[in-house]
N, C-alpha and C positions, 0 to 999 in steps of 0.2 A: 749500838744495841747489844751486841754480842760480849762487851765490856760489865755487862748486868749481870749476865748470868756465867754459874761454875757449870761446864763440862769437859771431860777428859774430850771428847770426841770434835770438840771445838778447836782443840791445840793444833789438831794434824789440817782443819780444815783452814784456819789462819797463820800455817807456819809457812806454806811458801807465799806469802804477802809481804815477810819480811824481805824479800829479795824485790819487790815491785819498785816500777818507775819512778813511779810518785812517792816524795819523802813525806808527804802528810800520812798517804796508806802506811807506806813504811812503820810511822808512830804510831799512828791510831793500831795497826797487828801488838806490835811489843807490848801498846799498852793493854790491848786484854789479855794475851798473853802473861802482862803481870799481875791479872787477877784473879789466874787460873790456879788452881792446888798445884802444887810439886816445884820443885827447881828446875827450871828455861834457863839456865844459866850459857849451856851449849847453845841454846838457840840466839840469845841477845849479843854474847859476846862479841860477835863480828862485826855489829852492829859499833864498837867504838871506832872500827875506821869508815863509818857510812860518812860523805860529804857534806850529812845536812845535821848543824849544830846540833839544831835540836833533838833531833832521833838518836844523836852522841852519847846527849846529857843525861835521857831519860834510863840507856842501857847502861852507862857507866853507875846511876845510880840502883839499879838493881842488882848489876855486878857487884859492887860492893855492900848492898845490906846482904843479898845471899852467901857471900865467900866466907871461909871457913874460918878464917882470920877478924882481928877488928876491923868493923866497918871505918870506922875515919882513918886509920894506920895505913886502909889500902888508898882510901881518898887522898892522903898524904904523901903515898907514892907515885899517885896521876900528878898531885901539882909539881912532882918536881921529875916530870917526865924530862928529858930531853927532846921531845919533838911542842912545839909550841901549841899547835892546833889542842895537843892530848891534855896541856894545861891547863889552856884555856876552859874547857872545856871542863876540865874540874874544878877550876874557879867559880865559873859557870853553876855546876852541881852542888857544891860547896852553898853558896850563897842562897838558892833556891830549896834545897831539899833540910841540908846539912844544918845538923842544932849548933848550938853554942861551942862544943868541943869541935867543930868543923870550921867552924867560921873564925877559928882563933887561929890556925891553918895558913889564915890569909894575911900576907902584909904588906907593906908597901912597893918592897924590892920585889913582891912577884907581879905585882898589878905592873909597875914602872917598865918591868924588863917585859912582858907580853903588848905593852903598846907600844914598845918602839921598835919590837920585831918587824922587819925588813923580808923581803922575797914573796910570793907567790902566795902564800898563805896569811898574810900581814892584814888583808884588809879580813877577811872571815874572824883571824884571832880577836882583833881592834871590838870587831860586830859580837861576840861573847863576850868582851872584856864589860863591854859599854852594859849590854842585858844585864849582867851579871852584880853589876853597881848599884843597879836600880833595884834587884831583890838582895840584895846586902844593905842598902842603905844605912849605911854606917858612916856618920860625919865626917872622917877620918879620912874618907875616900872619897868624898864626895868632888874633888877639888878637878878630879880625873874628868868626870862628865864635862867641866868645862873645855879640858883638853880636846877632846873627843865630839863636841858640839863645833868644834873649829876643823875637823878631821876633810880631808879632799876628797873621802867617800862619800856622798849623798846618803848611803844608805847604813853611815858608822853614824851622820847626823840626824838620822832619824832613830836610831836605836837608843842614844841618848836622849834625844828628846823625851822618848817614852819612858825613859827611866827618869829622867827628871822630873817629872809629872808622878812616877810613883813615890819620890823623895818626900815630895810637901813640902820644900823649900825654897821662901818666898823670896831668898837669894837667887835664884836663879830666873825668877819671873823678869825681870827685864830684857834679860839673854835671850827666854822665849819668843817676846816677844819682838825683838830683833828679826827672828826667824820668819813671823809672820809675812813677813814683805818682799819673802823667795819663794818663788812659786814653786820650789823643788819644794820645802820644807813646811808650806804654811797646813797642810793637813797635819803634818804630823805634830809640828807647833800648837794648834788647834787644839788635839786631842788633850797634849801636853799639858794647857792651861784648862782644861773641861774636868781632866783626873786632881784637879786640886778641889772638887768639889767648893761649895756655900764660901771656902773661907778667901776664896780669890775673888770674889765676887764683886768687892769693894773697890780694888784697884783695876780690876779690867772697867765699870764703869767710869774713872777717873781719866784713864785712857779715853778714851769713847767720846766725852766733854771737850777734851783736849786739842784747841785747830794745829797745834806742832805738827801735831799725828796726820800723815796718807791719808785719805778717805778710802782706799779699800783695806788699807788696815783696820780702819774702826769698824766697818761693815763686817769684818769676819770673826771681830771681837765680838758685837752682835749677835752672832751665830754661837759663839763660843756659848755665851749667855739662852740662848735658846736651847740650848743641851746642859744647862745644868738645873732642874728641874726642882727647882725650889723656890716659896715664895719670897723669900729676898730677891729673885733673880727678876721676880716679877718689879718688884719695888725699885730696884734698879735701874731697869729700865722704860718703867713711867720715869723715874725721879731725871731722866738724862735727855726723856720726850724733849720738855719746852729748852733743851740748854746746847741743840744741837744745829746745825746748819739742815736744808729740806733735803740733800740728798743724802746726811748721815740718817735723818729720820725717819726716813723710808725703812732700811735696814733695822732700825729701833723696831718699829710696827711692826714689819714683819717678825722678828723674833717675837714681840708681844705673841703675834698671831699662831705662832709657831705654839707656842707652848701653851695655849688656849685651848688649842686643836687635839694637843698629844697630853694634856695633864688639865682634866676640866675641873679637879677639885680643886689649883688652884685662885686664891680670889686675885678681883681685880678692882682697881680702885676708882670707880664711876667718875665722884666728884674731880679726881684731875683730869684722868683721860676727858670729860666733860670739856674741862678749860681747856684743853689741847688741841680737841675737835673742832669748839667754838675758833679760834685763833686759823687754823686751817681753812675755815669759809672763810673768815675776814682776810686771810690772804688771796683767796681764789677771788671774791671780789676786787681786791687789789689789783692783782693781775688782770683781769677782765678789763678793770676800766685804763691801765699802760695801754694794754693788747689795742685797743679802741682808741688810742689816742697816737700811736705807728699803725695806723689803719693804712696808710699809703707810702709803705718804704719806698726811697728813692736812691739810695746809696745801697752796696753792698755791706756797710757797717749795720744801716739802718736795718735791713732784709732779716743779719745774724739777728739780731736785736728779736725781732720779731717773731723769726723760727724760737728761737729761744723760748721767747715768752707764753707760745703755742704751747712745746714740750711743758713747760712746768704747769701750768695751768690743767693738762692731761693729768702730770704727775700731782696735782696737788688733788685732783676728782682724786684717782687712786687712794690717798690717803685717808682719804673721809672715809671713805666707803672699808680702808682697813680698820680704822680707825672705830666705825659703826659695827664692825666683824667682831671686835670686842664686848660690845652692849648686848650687841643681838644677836641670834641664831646664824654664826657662818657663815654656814651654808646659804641661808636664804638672803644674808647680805651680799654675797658673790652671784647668786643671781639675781640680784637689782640691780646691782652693778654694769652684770653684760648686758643688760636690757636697755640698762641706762646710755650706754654706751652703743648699743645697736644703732645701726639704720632703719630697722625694720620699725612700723609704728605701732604694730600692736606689739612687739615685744616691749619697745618701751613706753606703752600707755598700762603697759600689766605690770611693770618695775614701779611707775608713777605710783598706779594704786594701791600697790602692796605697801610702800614707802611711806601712802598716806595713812594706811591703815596700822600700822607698828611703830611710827615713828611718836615720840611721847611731844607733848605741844611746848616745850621747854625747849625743843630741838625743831621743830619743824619749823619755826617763822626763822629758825637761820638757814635751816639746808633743804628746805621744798622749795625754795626758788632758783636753787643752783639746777635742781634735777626738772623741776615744770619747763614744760615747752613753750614758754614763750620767748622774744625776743632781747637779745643781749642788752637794748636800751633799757629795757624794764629791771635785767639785773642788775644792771649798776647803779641806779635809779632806788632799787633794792637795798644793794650796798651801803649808798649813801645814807640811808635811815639808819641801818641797823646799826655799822660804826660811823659815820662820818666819815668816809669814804671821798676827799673829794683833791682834784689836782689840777691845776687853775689849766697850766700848758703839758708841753712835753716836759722841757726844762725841769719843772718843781717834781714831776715820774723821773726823769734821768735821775738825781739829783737824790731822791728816796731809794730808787735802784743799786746808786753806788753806796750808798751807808747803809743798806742791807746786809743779812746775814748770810746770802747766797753767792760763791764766789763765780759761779759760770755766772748767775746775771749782773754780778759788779762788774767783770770784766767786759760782758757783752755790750753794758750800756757804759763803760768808761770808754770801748774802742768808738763810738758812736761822738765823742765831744770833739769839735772842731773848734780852732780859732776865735770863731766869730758867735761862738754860744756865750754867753754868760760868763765873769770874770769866777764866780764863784762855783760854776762845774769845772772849771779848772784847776782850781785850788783842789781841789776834791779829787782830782786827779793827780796830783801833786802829792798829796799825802797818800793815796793808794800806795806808792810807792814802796814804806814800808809796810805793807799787808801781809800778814801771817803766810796768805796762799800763794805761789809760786807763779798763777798763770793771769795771779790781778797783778803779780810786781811787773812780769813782764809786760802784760798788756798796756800798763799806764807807762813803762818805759817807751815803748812803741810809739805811744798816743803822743808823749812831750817830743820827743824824738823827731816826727812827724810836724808837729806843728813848728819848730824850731828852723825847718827847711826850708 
């Protein structure tokens, strides 16, 4: 606040602040201090050996537009300090503040010799050199940030990240996203690919598609996508809804809902998300009628099977109901939801009615039977009309299971095939083997394994 306005009598009340514990305080004094009439040059000076880069940079650059000399001539005598921190430091200022005759100042043997500085002060230099790249961004140098993305500081890795993301270069986009997948680094990764704005937009949902990729990598890519507030991002991810496996989709939604919530002028696009919703009941009746058909697990294969199937069939209500958070008012889709979900009966005879009352009749004869209180025979009963819903045994459910697109339920129901089932859930099992996801290769390893014994 005190940065707004000019008073002489503000100097003396903010000058011993510059001596405070806190290097934020430290900065925020210098800086209205630097917007006070007269020359503070006495007051900031000291401030170029404070420990905190930044309160370095900001006095070293007042030091030098005020001194009586040229401004860049004295900047040119910080970068060839002898102490490394004082260089960095005007590399740092150079880059940030410093016009075209400053930044010419800069070249390769000075960046090269302050990142391989050694001793005590090596990783702080490394953490300016790296800032320092990203407000120079100058192609020349760029090469450095890859150096320094590899750095055994956590915190030299993350300073580059963020200067990467200020570069806009789409070179370095796969190196970020490398990072996604280290918990030290996936925030600042995150932010990394959020600051390329609209134009990264395209290849994070490429990613996202992609089964090579983690699933909590694509989830956080997701996320990424939900912070970047543009209707392509919306476009993006409808276009990735129906191309993804149900628990990357989950993460899809939510980001939809995300940006729904925080940016309601952007539009959205009814007729798919339509098809996507529709496709999600035809699933939950899927599931309903497997669930009903391991009504009486007997094995501990068969039991996982069934937990399983519980879980998703939870997670697949969730979707709908994100999925309907879209069309409709939020808010009041999240309360039909809980209601739906309640034990209590009038909370969810009051979710029924509301649902019957806003739901448009193009959606209701798929998803007022999922939410109406009647009995699960009649839902799948339901099912069967609406898609053809129909599976003779368990066998022809396992068998749908394993050549689905969900890798926990490929796995659950491949661990479930014994010997004496069917020659062709075997097969099925047999070829699991090459499976994109890591925990169906090994599950069907196990499974042939097993049987072999």
């Amino acid at each position: 606040m005190l940065g707004d306005v000019k008073d002489a009598s503000i100097v003396e009340a903010v000058r011993p602040l510059l001596r405070h514990d806190s290097a934020d305080i430290r900065r925020r004094a210098a800086a209205v201090l630097q917007t006070q009439d007269g020359d503070h040059t006495a007051d900031l000076k000291p401030l170029l050996d404070d420990e905190d880069p930044r309160v370095q940079r900001d006095a070293m650059y007042y030091v030098c537009v005020h001194a009586a000399g040229d401004t860049v001539d004295l900047l040119g005598s910080y970068l060839t300090d002898p102490d490394p921190r004082v260089k960095a430091v005007a590399l740092s200022c150079a880059a940030e503040y410093g016009g075209p005759r400053a930044r010419r100042l800069i070249d390769d043997s000075t960046i090269r010799a302050l990142i391989e500085t050694d001793g005590e002060q090596a990783t702080l230099v490394r953490l300016e050199v790296a800032d320092a790249l990203g407000n120079l961004n100058d192609p020349a140098f760029r090469h450095y940030l890859l150096d320094l993305m590899n750095d055994p500081s956590p915190r030299v890795v993350a300073a580059a990240l963020a200067s990467v993301g200020r570069t806009g270069d789409r070179e370095f986009v796969p190196h970020i996203l490398e990072r996604l997948s280290d918990r030290r680094y996936r925030t600042a990764a995150s932010d990394a690919l959020i600051a390329y704005g609209e134009r990264i937009v395209g290849t994070v949902s490429d990613y996202i598609i992609d089964p090579s990729i983690a699933a909590p990598v694509r989830s956080r890519l997701c996320r990424v996508l939900s912070r970047i507030p543009t209707q392509v991002s919306v476009d993006a991810l409808v276009y990735v809804l129906d191309r993804v496996e149900s628990e990357t989709k989950f993460h899809v939604i939510k980001a939809l809902n995300a940006l729904r919530a925080r940016y309601p002028e952007l539009r959205f696009v009814h007729k798919s998300l339509n098809t996507v919703l529709l496709r999600e009941t035809e699933s939950y009746y899927t599931i309903l009628q497997i669930l009903h058909l391991t009504d009486h697990p007997n094995t501990p294969a068969d039991k996982l099977l069934a937990k399983a199937l519980e879980e998703k069939i939870d997670q697949n209500l969730e979707r709908i109901f994100r999925l309907l958070g879209l069309r409709y008012p939020a808010r009041d889709i999240y309360s039909a939801y809980l209601g739906i979900v309640s034990t209590k009966k009038d909370l969810r005879a009051n979710a029924i009615e509301f649902l019957d009352n806003i739901l448009k009749k193009d959606l209701k004869k798929y998803i007022f039977p999922i939410m109406d209180n009647i009995d699960d025979e009649v839902k799948i009963r339901k099912g069967r009309e609406l898609f053809g819903i129909q599976f003779e045994d368990i066998n022809e459910a396992l068998s749908y299971l394993i050549k689905g697109r969900d890798p926990w339920l490929r796995s659950c129901a491949i661990y479930t095939v014994t010997p004496d089932l069917p020659e062709a859930l075997g097969d099925l099992v047999k070829s699991s083997r090459n499976d994109p996801h890591p925990v169906v290769r090994e599950t069907s390893e196990l499974v042939l394994e097993r049987s072999r014994q």
